[in-house]
C-alpha positions as CSV (number, residue, x, y, z in Angstrom):
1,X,34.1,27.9,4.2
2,X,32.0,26.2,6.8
3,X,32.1,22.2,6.7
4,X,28.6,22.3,7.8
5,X,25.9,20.4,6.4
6,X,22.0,22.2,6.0
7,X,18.4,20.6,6.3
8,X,16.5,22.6,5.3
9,X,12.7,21.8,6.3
10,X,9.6,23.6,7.1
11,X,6.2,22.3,8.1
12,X,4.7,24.5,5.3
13,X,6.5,22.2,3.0
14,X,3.0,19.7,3.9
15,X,1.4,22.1,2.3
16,X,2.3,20.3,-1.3
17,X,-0.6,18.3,-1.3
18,X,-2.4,16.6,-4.0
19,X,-5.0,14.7,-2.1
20,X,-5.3,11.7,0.3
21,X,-5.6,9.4,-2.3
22,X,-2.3,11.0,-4.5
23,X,1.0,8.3,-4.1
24,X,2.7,12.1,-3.6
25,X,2.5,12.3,0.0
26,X,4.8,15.5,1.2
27,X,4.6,13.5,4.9
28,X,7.8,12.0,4.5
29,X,9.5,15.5,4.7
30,X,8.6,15.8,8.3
31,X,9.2,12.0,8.8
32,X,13.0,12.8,7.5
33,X,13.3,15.3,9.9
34,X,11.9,13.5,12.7
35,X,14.2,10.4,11.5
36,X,17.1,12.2,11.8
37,X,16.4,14.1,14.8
38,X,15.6,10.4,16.9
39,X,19.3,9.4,16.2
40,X,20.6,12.0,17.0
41,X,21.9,13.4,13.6
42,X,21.6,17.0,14.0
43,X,24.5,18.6,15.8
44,X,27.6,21.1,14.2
45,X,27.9,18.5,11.3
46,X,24.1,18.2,10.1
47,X,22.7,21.6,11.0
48,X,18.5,22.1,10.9
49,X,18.0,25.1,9.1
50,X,14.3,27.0,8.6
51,X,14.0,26.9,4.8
52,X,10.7,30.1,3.5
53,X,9.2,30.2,0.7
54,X,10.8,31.3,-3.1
55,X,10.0,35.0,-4.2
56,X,7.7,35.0,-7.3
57,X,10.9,37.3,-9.2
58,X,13.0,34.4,-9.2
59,X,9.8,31.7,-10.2
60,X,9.9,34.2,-13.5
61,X,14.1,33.6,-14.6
62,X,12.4,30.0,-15.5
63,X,9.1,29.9,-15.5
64,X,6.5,32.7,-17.7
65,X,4.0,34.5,-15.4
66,X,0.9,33.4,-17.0
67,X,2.0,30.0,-15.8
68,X,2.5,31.0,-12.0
69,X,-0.5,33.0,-12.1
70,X,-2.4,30.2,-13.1
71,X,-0.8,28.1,-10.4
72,X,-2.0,30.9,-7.9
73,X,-5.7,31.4,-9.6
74,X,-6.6,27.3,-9.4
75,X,-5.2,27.3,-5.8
76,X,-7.6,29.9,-4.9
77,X,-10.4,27.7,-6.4
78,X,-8.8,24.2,-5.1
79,X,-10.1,22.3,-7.6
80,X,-8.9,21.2,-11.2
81,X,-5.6,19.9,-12.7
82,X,-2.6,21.3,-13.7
83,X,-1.9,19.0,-16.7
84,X,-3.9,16.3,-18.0
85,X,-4.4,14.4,-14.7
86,X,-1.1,13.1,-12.7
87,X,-1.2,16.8,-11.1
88,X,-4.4,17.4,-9.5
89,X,-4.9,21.3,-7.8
90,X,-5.6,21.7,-4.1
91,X,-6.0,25.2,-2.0
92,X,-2.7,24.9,-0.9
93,X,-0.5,24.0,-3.2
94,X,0.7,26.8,-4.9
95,X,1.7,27.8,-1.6
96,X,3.6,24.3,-0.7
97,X,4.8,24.7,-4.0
98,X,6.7,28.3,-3.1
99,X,8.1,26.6,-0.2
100,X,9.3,23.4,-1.7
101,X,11.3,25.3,-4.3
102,X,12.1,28.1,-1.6
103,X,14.2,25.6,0.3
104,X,16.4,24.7,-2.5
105,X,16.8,28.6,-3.3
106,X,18.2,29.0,0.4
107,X,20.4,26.0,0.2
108,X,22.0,27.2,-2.6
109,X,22.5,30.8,-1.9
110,X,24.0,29.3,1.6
111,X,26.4,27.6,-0.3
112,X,27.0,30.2,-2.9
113,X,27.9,32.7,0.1
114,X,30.3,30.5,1.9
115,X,27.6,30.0,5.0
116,X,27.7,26.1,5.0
117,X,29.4,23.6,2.5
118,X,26.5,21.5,1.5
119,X,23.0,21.7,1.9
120,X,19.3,18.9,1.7
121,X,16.0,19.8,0.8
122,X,14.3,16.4,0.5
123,X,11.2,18.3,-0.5
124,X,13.0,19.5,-3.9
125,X,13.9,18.0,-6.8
126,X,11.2,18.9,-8.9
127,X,12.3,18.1,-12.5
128,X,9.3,17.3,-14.4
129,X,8.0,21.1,-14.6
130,X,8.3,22.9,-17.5
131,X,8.2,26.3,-17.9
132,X,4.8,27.0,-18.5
133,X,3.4,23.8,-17.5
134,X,3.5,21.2,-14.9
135,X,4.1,17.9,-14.8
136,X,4.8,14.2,-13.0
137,X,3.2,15.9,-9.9
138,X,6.3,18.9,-10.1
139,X,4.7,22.4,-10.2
140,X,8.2,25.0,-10.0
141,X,11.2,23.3,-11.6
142,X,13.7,24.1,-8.5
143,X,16.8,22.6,-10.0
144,X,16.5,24.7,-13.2
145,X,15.5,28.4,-10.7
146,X,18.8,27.4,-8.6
147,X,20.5,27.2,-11.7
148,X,19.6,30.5,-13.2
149,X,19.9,31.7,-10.0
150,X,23.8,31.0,-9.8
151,X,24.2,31.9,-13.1
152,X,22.6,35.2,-13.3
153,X,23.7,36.1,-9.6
154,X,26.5,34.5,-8.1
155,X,28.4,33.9,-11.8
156,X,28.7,30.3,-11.5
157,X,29.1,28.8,-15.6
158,X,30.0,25.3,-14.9
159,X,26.7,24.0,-13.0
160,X,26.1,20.4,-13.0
161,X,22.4,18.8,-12.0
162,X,22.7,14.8,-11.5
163,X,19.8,13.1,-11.4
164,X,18.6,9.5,-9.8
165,X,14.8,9.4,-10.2
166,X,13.5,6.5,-11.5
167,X,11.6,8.6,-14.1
168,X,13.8,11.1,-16.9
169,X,14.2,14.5,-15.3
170,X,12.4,16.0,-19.0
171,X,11.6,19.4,-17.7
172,X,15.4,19.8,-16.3
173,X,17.2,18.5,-19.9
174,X,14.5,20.4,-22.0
175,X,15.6,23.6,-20.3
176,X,19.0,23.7,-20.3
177,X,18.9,21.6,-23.9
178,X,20.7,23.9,-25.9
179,X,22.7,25.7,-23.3
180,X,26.2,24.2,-21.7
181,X,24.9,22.9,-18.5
182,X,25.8,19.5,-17.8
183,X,22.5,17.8,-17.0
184,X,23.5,13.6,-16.2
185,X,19.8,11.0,-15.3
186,X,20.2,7.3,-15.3
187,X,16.7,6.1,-15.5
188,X,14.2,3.5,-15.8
189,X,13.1,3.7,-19.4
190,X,10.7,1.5,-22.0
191,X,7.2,1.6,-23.9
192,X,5.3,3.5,-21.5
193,X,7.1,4.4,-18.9
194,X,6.7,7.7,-17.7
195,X,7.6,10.2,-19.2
196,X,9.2,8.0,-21.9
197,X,12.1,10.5,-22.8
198,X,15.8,10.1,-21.9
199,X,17.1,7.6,-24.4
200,X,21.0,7.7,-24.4
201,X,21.1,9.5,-27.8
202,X,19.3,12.3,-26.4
203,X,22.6,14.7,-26.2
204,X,21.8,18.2,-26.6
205,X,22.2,20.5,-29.4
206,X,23.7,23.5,-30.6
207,X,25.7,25.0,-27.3
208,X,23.9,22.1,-25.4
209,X,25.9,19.2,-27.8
210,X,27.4,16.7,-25.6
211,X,26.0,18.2,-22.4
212,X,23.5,16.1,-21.7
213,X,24.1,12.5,-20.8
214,X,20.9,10.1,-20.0
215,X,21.5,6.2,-19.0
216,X,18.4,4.4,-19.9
217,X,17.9,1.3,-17.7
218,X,15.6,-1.4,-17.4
219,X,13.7,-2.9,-15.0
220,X,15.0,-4.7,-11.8
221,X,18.2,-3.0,-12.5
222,X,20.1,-4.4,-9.2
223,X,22.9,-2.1,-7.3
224,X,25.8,-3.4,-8.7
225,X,25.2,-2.4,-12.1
226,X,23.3,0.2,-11.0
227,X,26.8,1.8,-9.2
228,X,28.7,0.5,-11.9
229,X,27.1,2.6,-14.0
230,X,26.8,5.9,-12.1
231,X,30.3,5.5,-11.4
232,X,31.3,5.7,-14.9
233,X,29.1,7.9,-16.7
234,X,29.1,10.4,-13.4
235,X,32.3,10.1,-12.8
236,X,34.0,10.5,-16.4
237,X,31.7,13.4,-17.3
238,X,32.2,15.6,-14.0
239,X,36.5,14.8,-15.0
240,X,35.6,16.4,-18.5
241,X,33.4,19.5,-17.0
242,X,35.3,20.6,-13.7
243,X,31.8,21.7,-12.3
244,X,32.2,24.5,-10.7
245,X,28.5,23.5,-8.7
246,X,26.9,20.4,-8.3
247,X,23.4,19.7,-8.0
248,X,21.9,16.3,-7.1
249,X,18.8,15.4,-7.5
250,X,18.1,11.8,-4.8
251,X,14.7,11.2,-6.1
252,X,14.2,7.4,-4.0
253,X,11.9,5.5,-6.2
254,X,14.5,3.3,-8.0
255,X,13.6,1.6,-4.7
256,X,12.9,-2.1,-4.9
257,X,9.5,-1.7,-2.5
258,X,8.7,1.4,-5.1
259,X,5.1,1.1,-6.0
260,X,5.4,3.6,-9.3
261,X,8.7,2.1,-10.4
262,X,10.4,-1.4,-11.1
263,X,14.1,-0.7,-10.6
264,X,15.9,-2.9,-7.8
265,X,18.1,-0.6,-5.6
266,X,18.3,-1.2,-1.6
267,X,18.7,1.8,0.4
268,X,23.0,0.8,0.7
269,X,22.8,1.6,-3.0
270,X,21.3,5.4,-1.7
271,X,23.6,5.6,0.7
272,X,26.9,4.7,-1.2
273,X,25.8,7.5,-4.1
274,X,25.7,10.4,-1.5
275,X,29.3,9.0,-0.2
276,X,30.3,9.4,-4.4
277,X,28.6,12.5,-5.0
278,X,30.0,13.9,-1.8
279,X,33.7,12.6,-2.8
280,X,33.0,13.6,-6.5
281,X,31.8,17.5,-5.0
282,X,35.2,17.6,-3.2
283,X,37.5,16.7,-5.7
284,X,35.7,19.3,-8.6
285,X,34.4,22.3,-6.9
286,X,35.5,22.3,-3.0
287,X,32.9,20.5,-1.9
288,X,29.6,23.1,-2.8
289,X,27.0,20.8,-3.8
290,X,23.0,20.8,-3.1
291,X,21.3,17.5,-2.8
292,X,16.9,17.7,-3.1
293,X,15.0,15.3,-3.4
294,X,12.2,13.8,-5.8
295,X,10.0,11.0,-6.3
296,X,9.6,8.0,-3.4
297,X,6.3,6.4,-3.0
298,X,7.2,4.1,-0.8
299,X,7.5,6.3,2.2
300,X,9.5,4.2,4.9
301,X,12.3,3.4,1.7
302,X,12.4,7.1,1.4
303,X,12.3,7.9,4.9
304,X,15.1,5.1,5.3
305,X,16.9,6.5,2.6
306,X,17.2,10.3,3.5
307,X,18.1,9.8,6.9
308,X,21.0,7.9,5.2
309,X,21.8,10.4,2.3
310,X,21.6,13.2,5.1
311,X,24.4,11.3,6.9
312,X,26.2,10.6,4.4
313,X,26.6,13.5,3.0
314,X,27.2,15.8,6.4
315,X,29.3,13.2,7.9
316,X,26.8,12.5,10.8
317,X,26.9,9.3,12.0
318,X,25.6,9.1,15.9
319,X,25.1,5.9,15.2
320,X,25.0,2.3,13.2
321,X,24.1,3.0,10.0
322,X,23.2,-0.4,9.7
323,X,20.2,0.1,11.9
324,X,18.9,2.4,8.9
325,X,19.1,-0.3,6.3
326,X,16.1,-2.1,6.1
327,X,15.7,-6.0,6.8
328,X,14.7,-6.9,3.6
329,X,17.7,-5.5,1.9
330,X,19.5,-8.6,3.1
331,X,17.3,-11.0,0.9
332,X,18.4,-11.6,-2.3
333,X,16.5,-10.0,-4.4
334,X,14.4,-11.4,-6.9
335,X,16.5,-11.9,-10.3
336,X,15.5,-10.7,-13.5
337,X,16.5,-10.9,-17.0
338,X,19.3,-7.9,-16.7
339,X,20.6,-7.3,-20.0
340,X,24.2,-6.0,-18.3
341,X,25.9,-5.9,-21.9
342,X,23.3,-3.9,-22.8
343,X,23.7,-1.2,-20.2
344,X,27.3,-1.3,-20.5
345,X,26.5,-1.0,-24.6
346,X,25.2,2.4,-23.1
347,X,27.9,3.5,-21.0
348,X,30.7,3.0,-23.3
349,X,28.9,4.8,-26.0
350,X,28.3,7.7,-23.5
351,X,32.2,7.6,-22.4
352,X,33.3,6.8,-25.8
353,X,31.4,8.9,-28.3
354,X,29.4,11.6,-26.0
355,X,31.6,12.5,-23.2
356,X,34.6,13.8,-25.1
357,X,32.4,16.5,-26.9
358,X,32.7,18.1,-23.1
359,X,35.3,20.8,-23.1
């Protein structure tokens, strides 16, 4: 197997668009790419790779056709929404949406085959869809299509899908909720917060039982627990799996500068989780693991962050990754009321009690 890394990126991925005034701005794809191609990154380690868009036959192992062809119909008109208003409908998005979702198809089947080792689609990571609706600005749940996808064609039954949003990956969990994929999303969570699901006794049922892990987290939650956490809910669960696949979803708005989130990770907190997940891929399933990415409304975090992830992940580092941090992640950031016993209330009953239903 290749030790290659691939981007995959196309400029039709702008083409997810909800608007000028939408906090989804698909611009920071291209400013990834443009990040990591002004130091240098790409090379035999981190190889830039043309991602297309997903056939419609695939769209259909997850999501019913009366759903897609709605997508298609209020493209055509560019006008409307596709739930009750966080998703609004241009003329091109059912189109961006077929590429976004497309790149994390060829990354996987890459993998799958043996082509390269790992693969990045920072436009993926689309986990608030549901099957027949959209949702949180996701139209085409990618994560769940790659999973069926391995499943039904490449045999794969131990799939993983991590998850870092700041928001509850509902549409991944409700999907797989009775079934024995290991679905794992530590989370900002309250009154109010969208989409106010994941609490930590949300475990699956029937084949799902025990599959599905959720870390709820409250605001301001700094990098130290934050790590702490991922380390040993992530950690201990992938131990009890043996994932035969890993997906990773590197959504970027648990952020500090976020502006639709209130979590308080720096961008060395984004960078130290692609160095574990990488690790954590190697030790359990030779390495085959599929990052995408998610939410980040802060677009030079994001930026910042990717080009960091990318690096970390591939091994590409032309340069000081320092230079990628940014200033103010040096300042002490402001404290708040962290309930740490809390959190770690959560983790040990996840561990303890949740975890050991894994077989």
């Amino acid at each position: 197997m290749s030790g290659t890394t691939g981007f995959y990126y196309s400029d039709q991925m702008m083409q997810y668009y909800f608007g000028e005034d939408h906090p989804f701005q698909p611009v920071r794809y291209r400013k990834v790419k443009e990040k990591l191609e002004e130091i240098g990154a790409f090379g035999p380690a981190l190889e830039l790779r043309q991602s297309a868009p997903v056939k419609q036959q695939l769209l259909r192992s997850v999501h019913t056709r009366t759903y897609i062809d709605q997508v298609r119909e209020l493209s055509k008109q560019g006008k409307g929404y596709l739930d009750k208003g966080d998703t609004p409908v241009t003329s091109s998005l059912y189109q961006g949406a077929l590429e976004v979702t497309g790149a994390t198809i060829m990354g996987v089947e890459a993998v799958a085959k043996g082509e390269i080792q790992h693969a990045l689609n920072p436009a993926g990571g689309m986990h608030h869809a549901h099957p027949s609706a959209a949702s949180g600005f996701c139209v085409f749940n990618d994560l769940a299509v790659a999973t069926r996808l391995l499943q039904k064609k490449y045999g794969y039954d131990r799939i993983a899908i991590i998850d870092i949003d700041a928001h509850h990956g509902d549409g991944t969990q409700d999907i797989f909720y009775e079934e024995e994929v290991l679905t794992i999303s530590l989370h900002r969570f309250g009154p109010g917060f969208y989409p106010c699901t994941g609490n930590m006794t949300d475990i699956g049922k029937n084949d799902g039982y025990g599959y599905h892990l959720n870390v709820p987290l409250p605001p301001g939650v700094p990098d130290e627990i934050y790590l702490w956490a991922y380390d040993q809910v992530v950690k201990e669960a992938l131990d009890a799996f043996k994932p035969d696949f890993i997906l990773h979803q590197f959504g970027t708005d648990a952020h500090f500068g976020d502006s639709l989130a209130d979590l308080g990770l720096t961008t060395k907190a984004y960078e130290r989780i692609a160095e574990m997940a990488h690790d954590l891929a190697h030790k359990h399933c030779d390495g085959k693991l599929v990052v995408t990415g998610g939410g980040g409304y802060n677009i030079d975090a994001s930026v910042r962050s990717w080009a960091l992830i990318a690096c970390a992940v591939s091994g590409a580092f032309p340069y000081d990754p320092e230079a990628l941090h940014h200033l103010q992640d040096s300042r002490i950031h402001p404290k708040q009321a962290i309930n740490r016993e809390e959190i770690e209330g959560v983790v040990s009953y996840l561990v303890d009690k949740v975890i050991p239903n894994i077989h």
